[in-house]
N, C-alpha and C positions, 0 to 999 in steps of 0.2 A: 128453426130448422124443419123443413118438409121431408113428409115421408119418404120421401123418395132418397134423399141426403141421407137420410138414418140407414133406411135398407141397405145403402150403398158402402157406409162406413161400417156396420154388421157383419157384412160380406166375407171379410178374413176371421171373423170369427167363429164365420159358421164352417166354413170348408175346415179350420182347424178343428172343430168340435164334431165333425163327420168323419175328416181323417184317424183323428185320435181317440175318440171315445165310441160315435156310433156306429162304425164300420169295426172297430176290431171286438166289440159288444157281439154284432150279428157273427160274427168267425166265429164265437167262442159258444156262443148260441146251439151254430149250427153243430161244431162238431158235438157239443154234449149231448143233441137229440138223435145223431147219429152213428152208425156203426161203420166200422173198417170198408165193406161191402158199399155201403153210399144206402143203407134203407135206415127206417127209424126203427129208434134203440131206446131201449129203458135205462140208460144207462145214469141218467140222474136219479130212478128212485133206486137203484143197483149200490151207488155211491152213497147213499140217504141212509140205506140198512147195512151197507158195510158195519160191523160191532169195531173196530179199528176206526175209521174216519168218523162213528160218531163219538167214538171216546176221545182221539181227537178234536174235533169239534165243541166237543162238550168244556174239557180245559181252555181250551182260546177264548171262547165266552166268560168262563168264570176270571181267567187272567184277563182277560179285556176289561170287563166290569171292574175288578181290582184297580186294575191300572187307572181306569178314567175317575172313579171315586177317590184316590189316591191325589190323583190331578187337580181335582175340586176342590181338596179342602187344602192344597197348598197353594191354585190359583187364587182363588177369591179374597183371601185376605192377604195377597198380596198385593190384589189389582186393588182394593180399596185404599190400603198403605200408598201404593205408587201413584192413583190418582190424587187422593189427597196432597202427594209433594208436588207432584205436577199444576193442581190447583195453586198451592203458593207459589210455585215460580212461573207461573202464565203458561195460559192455551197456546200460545206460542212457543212452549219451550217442552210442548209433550212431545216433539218430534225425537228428544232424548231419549226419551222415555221406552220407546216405542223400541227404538234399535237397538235398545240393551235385549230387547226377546229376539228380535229378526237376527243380531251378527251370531249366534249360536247355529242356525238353522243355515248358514249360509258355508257351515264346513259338513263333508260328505257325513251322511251318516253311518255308514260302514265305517268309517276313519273314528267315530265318536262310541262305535259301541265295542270296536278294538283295545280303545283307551281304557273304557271300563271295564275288559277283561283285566287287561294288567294292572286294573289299580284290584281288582279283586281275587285276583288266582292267590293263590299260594303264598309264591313270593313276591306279592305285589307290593302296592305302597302302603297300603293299610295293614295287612298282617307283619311288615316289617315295622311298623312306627308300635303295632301294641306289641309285638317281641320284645324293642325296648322298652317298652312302657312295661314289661314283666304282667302282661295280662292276656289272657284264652285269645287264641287266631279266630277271628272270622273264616268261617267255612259254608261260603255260601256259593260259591261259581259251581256251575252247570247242575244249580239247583233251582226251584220252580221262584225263590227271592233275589234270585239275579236277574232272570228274565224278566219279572215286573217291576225290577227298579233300570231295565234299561228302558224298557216300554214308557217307566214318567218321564226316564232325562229323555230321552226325543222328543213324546209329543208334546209335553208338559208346555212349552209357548203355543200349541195350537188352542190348548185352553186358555192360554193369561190371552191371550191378542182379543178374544171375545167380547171374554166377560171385560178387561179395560176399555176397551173402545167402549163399552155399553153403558159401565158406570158415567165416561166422561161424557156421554151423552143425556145425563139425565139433568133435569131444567134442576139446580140449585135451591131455587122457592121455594120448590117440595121440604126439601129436606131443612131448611130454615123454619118453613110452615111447620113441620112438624115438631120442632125445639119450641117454638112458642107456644104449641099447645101443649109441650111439657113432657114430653116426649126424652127417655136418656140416649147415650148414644147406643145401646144395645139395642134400643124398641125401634131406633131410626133403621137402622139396620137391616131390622127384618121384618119391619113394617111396611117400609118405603123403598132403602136401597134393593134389596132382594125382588121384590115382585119387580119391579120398574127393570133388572138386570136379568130377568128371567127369559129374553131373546138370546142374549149372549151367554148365557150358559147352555142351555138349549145348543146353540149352534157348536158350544166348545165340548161338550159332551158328543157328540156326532163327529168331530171333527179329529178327536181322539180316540174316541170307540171305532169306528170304522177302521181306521190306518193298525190298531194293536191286535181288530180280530184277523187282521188277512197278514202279518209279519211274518217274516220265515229268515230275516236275518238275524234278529236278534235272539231268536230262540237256539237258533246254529253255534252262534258264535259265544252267547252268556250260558246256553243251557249244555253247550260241548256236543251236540246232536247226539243228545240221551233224551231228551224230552219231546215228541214229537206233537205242535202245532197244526190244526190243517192246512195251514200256510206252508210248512214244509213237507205236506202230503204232497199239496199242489204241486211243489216245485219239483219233485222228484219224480213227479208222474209227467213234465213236460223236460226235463232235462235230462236222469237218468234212463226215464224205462221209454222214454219218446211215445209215451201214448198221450196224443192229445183227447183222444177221445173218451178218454176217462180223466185225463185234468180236467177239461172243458168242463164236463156231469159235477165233479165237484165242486169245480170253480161257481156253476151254475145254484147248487146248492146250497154255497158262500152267499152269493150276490142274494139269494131269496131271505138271511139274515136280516143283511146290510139294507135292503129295500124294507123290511121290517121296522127296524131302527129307523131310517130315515121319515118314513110315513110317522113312525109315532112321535120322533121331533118336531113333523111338519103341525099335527093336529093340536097339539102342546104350544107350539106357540100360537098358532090360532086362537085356539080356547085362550091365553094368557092376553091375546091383544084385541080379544072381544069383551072379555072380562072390563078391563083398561078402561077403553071407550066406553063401557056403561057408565060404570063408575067411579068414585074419586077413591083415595086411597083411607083406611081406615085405620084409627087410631084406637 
């Protein structure tokens, strides 16, 4: 296929990536550099020293990080479990596999973290089951452990989809090579399987940290809007108080995180797949 064919087929992709990401980036841009009057505005380092927005700020990070560590050490040994059965029932039958993470993701999720208010309120389904189990109520709704247990049921397949796809992508050899030089399955593990899946966590770590620092539904609806996120600073400064021009300054001091994070995933896995290519893997 010639350049020209590619450019051509690219084409819907670019106008939808200018409609939806680069043109409403520059709006949000603009309004945080400027003021009501149309001149520039300090308004994102105004947003930066707010003591409220970075107290905010400060919890979404640390529930962010909870949440995606949270995620890690429930994806990873699950994505090794599910590849392994995958491996006995054929590369052909991972397509199974796959859908058990995606049909989750495919019911709204406002619908899914309503569900786990009422299994968690009061009289939900689990303080009713230990009532009759004659054992202490759970009392954790629109507290800061309901919040970071809706933050894993959502993104928790952003992580498994990674780090899976990554494990079923590592050459077999390896990890045979490695049992014949005597190797257990603990040492193959984190000899071999771990650095080799080090893309895919990487990507599932970003993939979950980003979406948990910028949420404002789930902190609304788990935390009873007693806990406030800068995700629900955001949203209340572009829907109640309609100033865009101070959502925008925030939103802009969000994004300089998330560009953070993302830059240090990018250079993480460089380093990991320059590493790779020098060398072979050591026992």
């Amino acid at each position: 296929m010639n350049k020209s064919k590619t450019t051509l087929l690219a084409a819907p992709y670019a106008v939808w990536s200018a409609g939806f990401v680069v043109i409403p980036l520059f709006i949000i841009l603009f309004y945080g550099l400027t003021s009501e009057n149309g001149g520039l505005s300090t308004g994102i380092l105004q947003a930066a020293a707010d003591p409220i927005n970075q107290k905010a700020l400060a919890l979404s990070i640390v529930f962010s990080l909870i949440a995606t560590l949270i995620c890690l050490l429930i994806a990873y040994p699950l994505s090794l479990v599910l590849s392994a059965l995958s491996g006995k029932a054929g590369r052909e039958n991972t397509t199974f596999f796959t859908m058990l993470f995606i049909l989750p993701m495919w019911i709204n999720s406002l619908i899914r973290t309503i569900a786990w208010q009422n299994i968690l309120e009061r009289t939900g389904v689990i303080n009713r089951f230990l009532n009759f189990a004659g054992l202490p109520e759970l009392n954790i709704i629109n507290k800061p452990p309901a919040i970071i247990l809706g933050m894993v049921y959502d993104f928790l397949p952003f992580m498994i989809l990674p780090i899976y796809n990554s494990i079923l992508k590592i050459n077999k050899d390896y990890i045979d090579a490695a049992k014949d030089l005597g190797a257990n399955n603990i040492q193959t593990i984190f000899k071999v399987t771990l650095p080799l899946s080090l893309p895919g966590i990487i990507a599932g770590i970003t993939m979950v940290f980003v979406p948990s620092l910028t949420t404002f539904v789930i902190s609304d609806i788990l935390g009873g809007g007693k806990i406030l996120l800068v995700g629900n600073i955001v949203e209340q400064l572009f829907t109640l108080d309609n100033d865009w021009h101070a959502g925008s300054a925030l939103s802009c001091v969000l994004m300089v995180f998330i560009i953070i994070n993302i830059l240090i995933s990018e250079l993480s896995e460089r380093k990991d797949l320059s590493e790779n290519s020098k060398g072979g893997i050591e026992l």
